[in-house]
C-alpha positions, 0 to 999 in steps of 0.5 A: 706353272709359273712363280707369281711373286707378289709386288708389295711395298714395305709397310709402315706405322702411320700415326693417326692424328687431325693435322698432316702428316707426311704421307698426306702431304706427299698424296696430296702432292702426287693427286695433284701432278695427277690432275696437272698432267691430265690437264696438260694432256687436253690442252696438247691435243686442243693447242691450235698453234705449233709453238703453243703445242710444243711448250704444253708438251714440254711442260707436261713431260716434266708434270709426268716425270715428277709424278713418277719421281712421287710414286716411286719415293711413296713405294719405296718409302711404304707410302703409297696405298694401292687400291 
């Protein structure tokens, strides 16, 4: 039988308040890299020019790389909250 060992991020107090807090604005970020590359990724398969194509190619790499860059700062910092 195999050793299953569970992946958990560290966890941490947040205080509970009406404004934002640090957590929020890094959630609201890393939904919003979410959004910007699922965009990104209709208009590339829609782009009727191989130029145009091209530079929503390149623009949507750099949108997933800083979405992975958000998550792993989120898990490593106890931030992020699996569903």
């Amino acid at each position: 039988m195999m050793n299953q060992q569970k992946v958990q991020n560290p966890k941490i107090q947040i205080p509970t308040t009406t404004s934002m807090n640090d957590q929020d604005y890094i959630t609201d970020m890393l939904t919003t890299e979410k959004y910007i590359t699922v965009s990104y990724s209709v208009a590339e398969h829609e782009a009727s020019h191989e130029a145009y194509y091209q530079t929503i190619h390149q623009a949507n790499n750099e949108a997933s790389q800083m979405q992975r860059t958000l998550y792993e700062t989120m898990f490593r910092k106890g931030l992020y909250l699996s569903l």
